[in-house]
N, C-alpha and C positions, 0 to 999 in steps of 0.2 A: 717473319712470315706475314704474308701479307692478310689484313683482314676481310672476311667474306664481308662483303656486300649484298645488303634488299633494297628492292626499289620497292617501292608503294605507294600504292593512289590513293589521297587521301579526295575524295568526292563532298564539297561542304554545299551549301544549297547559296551560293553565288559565287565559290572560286576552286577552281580546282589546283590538287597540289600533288607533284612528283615527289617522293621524295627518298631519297640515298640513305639508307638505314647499316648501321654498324653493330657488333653491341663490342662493349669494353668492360669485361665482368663480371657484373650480372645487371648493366643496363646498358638502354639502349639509346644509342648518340645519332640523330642525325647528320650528316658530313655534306649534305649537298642537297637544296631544294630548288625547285622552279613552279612558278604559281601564276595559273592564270583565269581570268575573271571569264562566265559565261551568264549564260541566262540562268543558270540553276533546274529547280524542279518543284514541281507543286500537285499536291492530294499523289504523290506516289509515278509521277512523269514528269520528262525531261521537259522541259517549256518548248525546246528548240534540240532534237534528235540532228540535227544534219550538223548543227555546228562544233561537236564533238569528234567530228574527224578531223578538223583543220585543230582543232583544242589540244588534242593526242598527238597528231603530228608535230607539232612543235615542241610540245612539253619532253615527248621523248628524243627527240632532235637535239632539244638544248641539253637535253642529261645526258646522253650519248655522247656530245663534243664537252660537256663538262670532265665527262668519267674516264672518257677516252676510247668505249667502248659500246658496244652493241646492246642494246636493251633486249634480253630472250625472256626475261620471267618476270612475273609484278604481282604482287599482294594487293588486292583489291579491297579499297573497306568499303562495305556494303554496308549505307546511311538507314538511318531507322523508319523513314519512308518509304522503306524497299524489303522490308522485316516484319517477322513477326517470332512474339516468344512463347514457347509452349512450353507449362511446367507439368511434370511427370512425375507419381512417389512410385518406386520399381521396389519391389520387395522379393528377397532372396531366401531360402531355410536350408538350413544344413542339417546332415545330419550326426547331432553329437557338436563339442566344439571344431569349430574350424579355421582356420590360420589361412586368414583371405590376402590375393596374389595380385599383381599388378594384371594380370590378363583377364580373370574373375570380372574385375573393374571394369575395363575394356569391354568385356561380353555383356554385360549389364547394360550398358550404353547401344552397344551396336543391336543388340537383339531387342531394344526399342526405339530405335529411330527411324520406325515407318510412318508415315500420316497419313492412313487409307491409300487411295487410288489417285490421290490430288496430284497434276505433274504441274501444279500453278508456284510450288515452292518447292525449294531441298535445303536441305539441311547444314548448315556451313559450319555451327560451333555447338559443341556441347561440354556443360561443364556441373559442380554437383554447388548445389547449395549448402546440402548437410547431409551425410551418412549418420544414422543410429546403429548402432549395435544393441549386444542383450543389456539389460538393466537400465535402456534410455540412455546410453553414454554417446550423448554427439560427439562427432571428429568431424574433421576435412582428410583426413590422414589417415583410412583404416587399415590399407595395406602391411602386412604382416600381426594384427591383432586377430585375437582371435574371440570367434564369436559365433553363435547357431543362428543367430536372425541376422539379415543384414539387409537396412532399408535407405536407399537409394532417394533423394529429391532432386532430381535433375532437371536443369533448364535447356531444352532445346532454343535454339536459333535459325531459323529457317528465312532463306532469301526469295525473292522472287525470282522465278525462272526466266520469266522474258526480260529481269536486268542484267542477269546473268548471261542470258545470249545474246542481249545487245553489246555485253563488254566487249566478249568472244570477239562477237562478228569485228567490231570497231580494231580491237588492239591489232587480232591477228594480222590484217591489213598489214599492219608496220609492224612485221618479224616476232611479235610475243607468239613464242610458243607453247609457255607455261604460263595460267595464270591459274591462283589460289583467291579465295574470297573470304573474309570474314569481317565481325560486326565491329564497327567503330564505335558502338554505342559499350559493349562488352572492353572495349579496348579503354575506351575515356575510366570506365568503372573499374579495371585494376588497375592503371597505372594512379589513382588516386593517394596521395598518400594519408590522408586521413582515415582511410578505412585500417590504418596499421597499429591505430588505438586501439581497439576494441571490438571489432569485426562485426560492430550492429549492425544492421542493414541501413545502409541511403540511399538517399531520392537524387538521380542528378538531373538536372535541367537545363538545357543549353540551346540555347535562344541563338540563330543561325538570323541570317538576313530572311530569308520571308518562309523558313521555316523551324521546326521547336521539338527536341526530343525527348523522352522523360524515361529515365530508366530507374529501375530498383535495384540496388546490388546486393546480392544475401549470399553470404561465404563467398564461392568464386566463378557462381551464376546469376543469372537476371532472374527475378520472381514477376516484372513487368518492365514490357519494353510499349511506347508507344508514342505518337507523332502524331503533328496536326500545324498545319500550312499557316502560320503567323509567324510574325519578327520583326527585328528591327527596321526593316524595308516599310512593313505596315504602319510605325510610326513616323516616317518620312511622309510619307505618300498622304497621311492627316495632317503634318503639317503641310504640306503642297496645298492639301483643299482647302484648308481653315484660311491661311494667309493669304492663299493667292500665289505662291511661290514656283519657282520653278524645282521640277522633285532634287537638280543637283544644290540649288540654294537651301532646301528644306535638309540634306544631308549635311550641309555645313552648319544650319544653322542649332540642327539636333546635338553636333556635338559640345555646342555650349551649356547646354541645357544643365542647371542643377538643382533639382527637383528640392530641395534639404531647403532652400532660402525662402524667407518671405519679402517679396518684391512688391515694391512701391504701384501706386498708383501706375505713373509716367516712368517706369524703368522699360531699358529693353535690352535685347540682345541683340549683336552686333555684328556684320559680315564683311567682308569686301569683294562686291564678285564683278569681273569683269567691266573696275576701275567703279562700279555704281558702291555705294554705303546704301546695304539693305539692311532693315529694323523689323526685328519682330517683340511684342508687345511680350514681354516676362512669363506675367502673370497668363495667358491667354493660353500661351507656348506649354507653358508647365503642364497646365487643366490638359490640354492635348493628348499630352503625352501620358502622365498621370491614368488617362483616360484608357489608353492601349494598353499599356501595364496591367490596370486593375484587372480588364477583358482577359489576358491570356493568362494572371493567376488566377482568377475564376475556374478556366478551362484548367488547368494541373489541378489547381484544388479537386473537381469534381473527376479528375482519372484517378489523383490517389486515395481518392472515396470508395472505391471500389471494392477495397476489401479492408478491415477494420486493421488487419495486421499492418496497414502503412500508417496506421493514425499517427504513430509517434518517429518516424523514420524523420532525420534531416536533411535539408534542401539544401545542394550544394551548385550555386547557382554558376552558368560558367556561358561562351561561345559572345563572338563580338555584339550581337542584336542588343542586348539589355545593359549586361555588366558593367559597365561602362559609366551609367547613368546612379548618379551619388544619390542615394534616396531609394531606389526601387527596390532594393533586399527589402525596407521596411513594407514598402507595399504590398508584396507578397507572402511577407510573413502575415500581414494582419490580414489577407484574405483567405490565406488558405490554411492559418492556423500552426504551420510549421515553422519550425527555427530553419534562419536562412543564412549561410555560410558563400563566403567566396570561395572559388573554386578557380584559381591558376595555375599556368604552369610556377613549379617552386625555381627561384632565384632570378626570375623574369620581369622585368619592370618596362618592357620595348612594349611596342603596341602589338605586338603578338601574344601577349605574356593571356589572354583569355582562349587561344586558338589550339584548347587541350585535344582536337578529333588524331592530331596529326602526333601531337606524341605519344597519345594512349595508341594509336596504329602499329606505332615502330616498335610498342612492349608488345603489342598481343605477337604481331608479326615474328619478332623472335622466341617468343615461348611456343606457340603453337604450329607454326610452318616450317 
């Protein structure tokens, strides 16, 4: 029997990616991707709306002659620049004990996922952080226990409507007639396997080329989703100004970088571009970069400020902008006060092995659609 097939768009903030979703048991295999580079998006907009159709056209072109077949429906992740997370405690009473149903659940959910009159957003995921029952007995699991109070903390996911119509407008074009939408930031946060320890709540932070999202995962919803337009792009771009570089010399020269050394006087780092041997001074380079880093743990420090319950959650640092760079866990940990954790895909050592948006997609994509 042949296995069903998902496509789904993973939307990252400088590449975008098709990709061919399977599952085999209870996970889920990618079998076919196509990836291609655009302008991205910045404070919550495309940089370049027109160049997404020639983007979509090809990506689905090449998946179509890949798969053999016609692309009709796509899973859409919907980036944390295009989100927002609303938490909710819903409380229920019964009367006498009661032996609560899978639909109970369901109605609890649907009978509050209004947001006033706003048609700026809707609502794409919802899922519970914790249910309490009588005597304070938290589950994830209450269906068939029984109980007279039953209280609800639900994380809604809400997308922007004009990304949502822009998908529309774009895909439909080229024959999508189904598409579904949900949060890649929700996605990266269960497929984690470290949350299969001990189900504390973490902090994940995924540093995107010129954008950064920071989620909180608690049981098997977000308690804080949020985003803010820096990354690894912004530390090119300082090495470009400081040196004098050209921005593609300053991307070769970022990935030498290793923050962890202490460099001489007269050391430098080393490039070859375009038969020239370009030098950048170590020491100079480091402070640079060093510089950027410290800036956007600042910025995560003062969003997990926000409420005391993140003070002790850990940082599971992940997405190609930072990770990369030997030395910055420490710097983040000493700013923002958090234990700071790598976050890759498991048994990945390619240079993809940080680009967890696209296989947290292909988990959500088959548990929830």
């Amino acid at each position: 029997m042949q296995k069903k097939i998902k496509y789904v768009l993973d939307i990252g903030s400088s590449t975008l990616r098709l990709l061919a979703v399977t599952k085999f048991g209870n996970r889920s295999h990618i079998v076919a991707q196509e990836n291609m580079l655009y302008d991205g998006y910045l404070d919550g907009e495309f940089l370049s709306v027109d160049e997404l159709d020639d983007a979509f056209t090809q990506l689905t072109d090449k998946m179509s002659a890949k798969m053999r077949k016609p692309i009709t429906s796509i899973v859409v992740g919907v980036p944390s620049e295009f989100c927002i997370c609303v938490c909710k405690r819903i409380s229920r009473q019964f009367v006498g004990l009661h032996k609560i149903t899978e639909n109970e659940i369901a109605n609890l959910y649907e009978s509050n996922s209004t947001f006033g009159d706003s048609e700026e957003y809707v609502v794409i995921n919802y899922s519970p952080m914790q249910f309490v029952l009588d005597d304070n007995i938290k589950t994830l699991s209450p269906v068939g226990k029984k109980t007279s109070t039953l209280v609800l903390d639900a994380s809604y996911i809400l997308a922007k409507q004009s990304f949502i119509s822009l998908m529309q407008d774009k895909l439909s074009k080229l024959g999508v007639k189904n598409l579904e939408f949900i949060s890649t930031a929700l996605g990266q946060a269960m497929n984690c396997e470290q949350l299969k320890d001990d189900g504390k709540p973490i902090a994940i932070v995924d540093v995107g080329h010129i954008s950064t999202s920071i989620s909180v995962y608690k049981g098997e919803g977000l308690a804080l989703l949020s985003s803010f337009s820096m990354g690894g792009g912004h530390i090119s771009s300082d090495i470009m100004q400081v040196l004098g570089l050209s921005f593609k010399d300053a991307e070769m020269i970022k990935r030498k970088v290793i923050l962890t050394i202490e460099p001489e006087r007269n050391e430098y780092y080393e490039i070859c571009s375009k038969g020239s041997l370009i030098k950048a001074p170590i020491n100079i380079t480091n402070q640079v970069v060093k510089s950027r880093i410290e800036m956007l743990a600042k910025i995560v420090g003062e969003i997990l400020s926000v409420d005391q319950v993140f003070n002790d959650v850990d940082i599971y640092l992940t997405g190609d902008g930072l990770s990369h760079f030997k030395g910055a866990k420490k710097i983040i940990k000493d700013i923002t006060g958090h234990e700071v954790f790598e976050y890759k895909n498991p048994f990945d050592n390619t240079k993809d092995k940080y680009q967890i948006s696209k296989t947290g997609l292909a988990c959500l994509a088959n548990i929830v659609v």
